[in-house]
VMD Tcl script that draws the C-alpha trace (Angstrom):
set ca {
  {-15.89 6.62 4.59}
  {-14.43 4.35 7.28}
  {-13.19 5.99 10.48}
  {-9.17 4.25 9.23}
  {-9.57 4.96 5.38}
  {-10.78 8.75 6.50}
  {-7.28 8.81 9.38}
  {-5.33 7.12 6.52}
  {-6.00 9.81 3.73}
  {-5.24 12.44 6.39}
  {-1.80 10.78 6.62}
  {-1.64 10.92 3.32}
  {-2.04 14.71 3.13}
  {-0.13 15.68 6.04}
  {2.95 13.41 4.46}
  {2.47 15.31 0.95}
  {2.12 18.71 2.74}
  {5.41 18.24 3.61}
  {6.93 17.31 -0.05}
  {7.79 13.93 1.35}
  {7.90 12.91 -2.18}
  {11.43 12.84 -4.16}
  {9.67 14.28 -7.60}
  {9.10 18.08 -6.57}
  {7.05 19.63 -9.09}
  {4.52 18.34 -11.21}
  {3.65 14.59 -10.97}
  {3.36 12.36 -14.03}
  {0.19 10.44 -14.12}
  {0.26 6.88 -12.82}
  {-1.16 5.67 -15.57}
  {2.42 6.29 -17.39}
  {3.74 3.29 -14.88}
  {4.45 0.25 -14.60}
  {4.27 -1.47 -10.96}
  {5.46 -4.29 -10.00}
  {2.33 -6.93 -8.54}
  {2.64 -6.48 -4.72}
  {0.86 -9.91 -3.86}
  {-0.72 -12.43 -6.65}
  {-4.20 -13.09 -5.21}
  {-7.66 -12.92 -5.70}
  {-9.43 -9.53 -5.15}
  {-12.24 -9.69 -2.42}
  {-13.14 -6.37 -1.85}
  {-13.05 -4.11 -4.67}
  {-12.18 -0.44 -4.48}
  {-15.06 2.34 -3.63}
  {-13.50 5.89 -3.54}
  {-15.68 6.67 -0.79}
  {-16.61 3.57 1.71}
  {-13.14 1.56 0.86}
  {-10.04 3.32 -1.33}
  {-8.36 0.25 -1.47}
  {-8.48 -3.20 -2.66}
  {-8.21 -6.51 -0.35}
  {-6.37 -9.08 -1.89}
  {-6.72 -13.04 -0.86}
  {-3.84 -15.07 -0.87}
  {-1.87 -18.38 0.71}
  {-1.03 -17.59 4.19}
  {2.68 -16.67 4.23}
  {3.05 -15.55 1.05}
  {5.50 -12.51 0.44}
  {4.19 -9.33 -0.10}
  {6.32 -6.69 -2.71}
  {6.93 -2.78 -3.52}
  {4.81 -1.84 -6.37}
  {8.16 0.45 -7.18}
  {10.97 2.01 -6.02}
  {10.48 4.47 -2.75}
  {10.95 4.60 1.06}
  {9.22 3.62 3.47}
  {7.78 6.55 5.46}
  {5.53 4.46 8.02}
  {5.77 0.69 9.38}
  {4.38 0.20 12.54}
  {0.88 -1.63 13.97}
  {-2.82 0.40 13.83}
  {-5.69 -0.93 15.25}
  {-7.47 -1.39 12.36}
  {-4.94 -2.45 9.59}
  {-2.66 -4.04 12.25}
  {0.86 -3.96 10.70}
  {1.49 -1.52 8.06}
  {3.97 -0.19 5.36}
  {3.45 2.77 4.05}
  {5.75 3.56 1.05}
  {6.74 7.01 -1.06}
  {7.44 7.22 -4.61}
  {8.64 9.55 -6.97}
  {5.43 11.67 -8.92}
  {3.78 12.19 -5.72}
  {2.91 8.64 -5.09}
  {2.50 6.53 -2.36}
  {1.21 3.12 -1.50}
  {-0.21 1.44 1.79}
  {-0.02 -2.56 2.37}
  {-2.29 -2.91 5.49}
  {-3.62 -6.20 7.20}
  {-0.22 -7.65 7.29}
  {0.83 -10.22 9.67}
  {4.77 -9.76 9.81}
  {6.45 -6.68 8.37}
  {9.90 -7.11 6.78}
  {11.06 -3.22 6.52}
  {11.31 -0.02 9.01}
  {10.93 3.62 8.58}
  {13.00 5.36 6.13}
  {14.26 2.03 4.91}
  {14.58 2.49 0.99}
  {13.54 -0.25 -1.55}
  {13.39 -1.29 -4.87}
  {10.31 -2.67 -7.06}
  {9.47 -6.03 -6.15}
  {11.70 -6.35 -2.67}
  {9.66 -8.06 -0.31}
  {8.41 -5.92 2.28}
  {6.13 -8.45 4.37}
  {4.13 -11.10 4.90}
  {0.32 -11.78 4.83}
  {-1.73 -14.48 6.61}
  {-1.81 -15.40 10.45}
  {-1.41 -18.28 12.64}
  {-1.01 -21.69 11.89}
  {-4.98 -22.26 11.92}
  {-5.38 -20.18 9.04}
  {-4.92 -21.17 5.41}
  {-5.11 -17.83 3.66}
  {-4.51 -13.74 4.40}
  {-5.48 -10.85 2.80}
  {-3.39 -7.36 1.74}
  {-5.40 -4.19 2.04}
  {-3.62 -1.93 -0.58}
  {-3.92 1.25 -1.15}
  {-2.37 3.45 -3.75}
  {-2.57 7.64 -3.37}
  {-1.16 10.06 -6.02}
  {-1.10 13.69 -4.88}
  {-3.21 13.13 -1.92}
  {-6.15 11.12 -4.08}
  {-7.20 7.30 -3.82}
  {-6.41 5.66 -7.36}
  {-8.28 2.39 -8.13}
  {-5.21 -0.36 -7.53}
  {-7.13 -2.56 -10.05}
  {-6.84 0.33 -12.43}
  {-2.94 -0.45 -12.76}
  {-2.13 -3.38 -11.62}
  {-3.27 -7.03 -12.13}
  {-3.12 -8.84 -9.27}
}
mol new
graphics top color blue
foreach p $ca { graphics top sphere $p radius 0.5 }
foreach p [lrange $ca 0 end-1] q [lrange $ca 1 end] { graphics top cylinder $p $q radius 0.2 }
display resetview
Protein backbone atom coordinates (compact mmCIF):
# COMPACT_ATOMS: atom_id res chain seq x y z
CA UNK A 1 0.00 0.00 0.00
CA UNK A 2 1.34 3.46 -0.86
CA UNK A 3 2.61 5.61 2.00
CA UNK A 4 -0.71 8.45 0.70
CA UNK A 5 -3.37 5.65 -0.08
CA UNK A 6 -2.31 4.02 3.57
CA UNK A 7 -2.54 8.22 5.28
CA UNK A 8 -5.68 8.59 3.08
CA UNK A 9 -7.68 5.49 4.44
CA UNK A 10 -6.63 6.61 7.93
CA UNK A 11 -8.49 9.85 7.12
CA UNK A 12 -11.04 7.99 6.11
CA UNK A 13 -11.48 6.19 9.44
CA UNK A 14 -10.76 8.91 11.72
CA UNK A 15 -13.63 11.06 9.64
CA UNK A 16 -16.16 7.97 10.05
CA UNK A 17 -15.13 7.50 13.73
CA UNK A 18 -16.61 10.57 14.22
CA UNK A 19 -20.16 9.89 12.35
CA UNK A 20 -19.20 12.56 9.90
CA UNK A 21 -21.70 10.97 7.73
CA UNK A 22 -25.49 12.40 7.61
CA UNK A 23 -27.05 8.59 7.40
CA UNK A 24 -26.49 7.37 11.14
CA UNK A 25 -27.20 3.85 11.30
CA UNK A 26 -26.88 1.26 8.90
CA UNK A 27 -25.57 2.16 5.39
CA UNK A 28 -27.29 0.99 2.20
CA UNK A 29 -24.96 -0.65 -0.17
CA UNK A 30 -23.51 1.47 -2.96
CA UNK A 31 -24.40 -0.71 -5.31
CA UNK A 32 -28.21 0.59 -4.72
CA UNK A 33 -26.79 4.12 -6.34
CA UNK A 34 -26.61 5.92 -8.91
CA UNK A 35 -23.57 8.54 -9.22
CA UNK A 36 -23.23 11.01 -11.25
CA UNK A 37 -19.69 10.56 -13.74
CA UNK A 38 -17.16 12.84 -11.91
CA UNK A 39 -14.84 13.32 -15.08
CA UNK A 40 -15.46 11.49 -18.67
CA UNK A 41 -11.99 10.05 -19.40
CA UNK A 42 -10.07 7.20 -20.05
CA UNK A 43 -9.00 4.98 -17.07
CA UNK A 44 -5.11 4.59 -16.77
CA UNK A 45 -4.59 3.04 -13.69
CA UNK A 46 -7.06 0.63 -12.60
CA UNK A 47 -8.05 0.02 -9.01
CA UNK A 48 -5.92 -2.60 -6.68
CA UNK A 49 -7.43 -2.72 -3.11
CA UNK A 50 -4.08 -3.00 -1.82
CA UNK A 51 -1.17 -1.07 -3.95
CA UNK A 52 -3.79 1.69 -5.46
CA UNK A 53 -7.72 2.01 -4.05
CA UNK A 54 -8.48 4.28 -6.60
CA UNK A 55 -8.75 4.78 -10.21
CA UNK A 56 -6.75 7.54 -12.38
CA UNK A 57 -8.72 8.92 -14.95
CA UNK A 58 -7.13 10.74 -18.28
CA UNK A 59 -8.76 13.57 -19.62
CA UNK A 60 -8.41 17.14 -21.72
CA UNK A 61 -6.54 19.48 -19.62
CA UNK A 62 -9.11 21.85 -18.08
CA UNK A 63 -11.86 19.85 -18.11
CA UNK A 64 -14.38 20.15 -15.09
CA UNK A 65 -14.39 17.71 -12.60
CA UNK A 66 -18.11 16.76 -10.72
CA UNK A 67 -19.70 15.29 -7.30
CA UNK A 68 -20.51 11.74 -7.84
CA UNK A 69 -23.68 12.85 -5.42
CA UNK A 70 -24.92 14.99 -3.06
CA UNK A 71 -22.58 15.62 0.27
CA UNK A 72 -20.11 18.13 1.82
CA UNK A 73 -17.05 18.65 1.46
CA UNK A 74 -15.08 17.68 4.59
CA UNK A 75 -11.40 18.31 3.16
CA UNK A 76 -10.00 20.67 0.22
CA UNK A 77 -6.68 21.68 0.65
CA UNK A 78 -3.04 20.66 -1.17
CA UNK A 79 -0.98 17.14 -0.04
CA UNK A 80 2.16 16.38 -1.28
CA UNK A 81 1.29 13.58 -3.05
CA UNK A 82 -2.26 14.20 -4.54
CA UNK A 83 -1.59 17.98 -4.64
CA UNK A 84 -5.07 19.60 -4.46
CA UNK A 85 -7.79 17.62 -3.05
CA UNK A 86 -11.62 17.35 -2.34
CA UNK A 87 -12.66 15.11 -0.17
CA UNK A 88 -16.51 14.75 -0.09
CA UNK A 89 -19.23 12.96 2.50
CA UNK A 90 -22.33 11.32 1.57
CA UNK A 91 -25.20 9.95 3.10
CA UNK A 92 -24.81 5.71 3.76
CA UNK A 93 -21.45 6.19 5.07
CA UNK A 94 -19.88 7.24 1.87
CA UNK A 95 -17.29 9.31 0.83
CA UNK A 96 -15.29 10.14 -2.23
CA UNK A 97 -11.69 11.65 -2.86
CA UNK A 98 -10.80 13.59 -6.30
CA UNK A 99 -6.95 13.89 -5.93
CA UNK A 100 -4.32 15.14 -8.58
CA UNK A 101 -6.30 18.20 -9.26
CA UNK A 102 -4.87 21.29 -10.58
CA UNK A 103 -7.45 24.06 -9.38
CA UNK A 104 -10.08 23.30 -6.76
CA UNK A 105 -13.48 25.03 -7.08
CA UNK A 106 -15.02 24.28 -3.40
CA UNK A 107 -13.84 24.72 0.46
CA UNK A 108 -14.45 22.86 3.58
CA UNK A 109 -17.88 22.29 4.69
CA UNK A 110 -19.12 23.72 1.44
CA UNK A 111 -22.27 21.50 0.52
CA UNK A 112 -23.02 20.29 -3.08
CA UNK A 113 -25.20 18.63 -5.23
CA UNK A 114 -24.54 15.63 -7.84
CA UNK A 115 -22.82 16.80 -10.75
CA UNK A 116 -21.70 20.56 -9.41
CA UNK A 117 -18.37 21.08 -10.50
CA UNK A 118 -15.96 20.89 -7.86
CA UNK A 119 -12.54 21.39 -9.86
CA UNK A 120 -10.42 21.23 -12.47
CA UNK A 121 -7.83 18.68 -13.82
CA UNK A 122 -4.77 19.24 -16.04
CA UNK A 123 -1.77 21.74 -15.54
CA UNK A 124 0.00 24.38 -17.33
CA UNK A 125 -0.31 25.49 -20.65
CA UNK A 126 2.44 22.84 -21.89
CA UNK A 127 0.28 20.11 -21.07
CA UNK A 128 -2.52 18.69 -23.18
CA UNK A 129 -4.19 16.30 -20.78
CA UNK A 130 -4.65 15.66 -16.65
CA UNK A 131 -5.61 12.95 -14.74
CA UNK A 132 -8.30 12.56 -11.54
CA UNK A 133 -7.22 10.11 -8.89
CA UNK A 134 -10.65 9.04 -7.42
CA UNK A 135 -11.35 7.32 -4.76
CA UNK A 136 -14.61 6.11 -3.38
CA UNK A 137 -14.82 4.64 0.56
CA UNK A 138 -18.06 3.23 2.10
CA UNK A 139 -17.82 2.59 5.84
CA UNK A 140 -14.16 2.99 5.99
CA UNK A 141 -13.50 0.35 2.84
CA UNK A 142 -12.03 1.15 -0.76
CA UNK A 143 -14.90 0.27 -3.37
CA UNK A 144 -13.73 -0.33 -6.99
CA UNK A 145 -14.92 3.26 -8.74
CA UNK A 146 -15.16 1.22 -11.99
CA UNK A 147 -17.53 -1.02 -10.14
CA UNK A 148 -20.25 1.90 -10.25
CA UNK A 149 -19.51 4.23 -12.39
CA UNK A 150 -18.58 4.45 -16.13
CA UNK A 151 -16.32 6.90 -16.74
Amino acid sequence: LEESDSLLSESVLEAEQFRLSSGAGKSLPAEGRIFFTPLKGLVSASFDKYAHPAVDITAKSGSVVSAIADGTVIYSGYDEELEYVLIIQHDDNLVSLYGKCFRILKGSSDAVKAGTPIALIGGDSQSATGHLHFALWQDGEALDPSKYITF
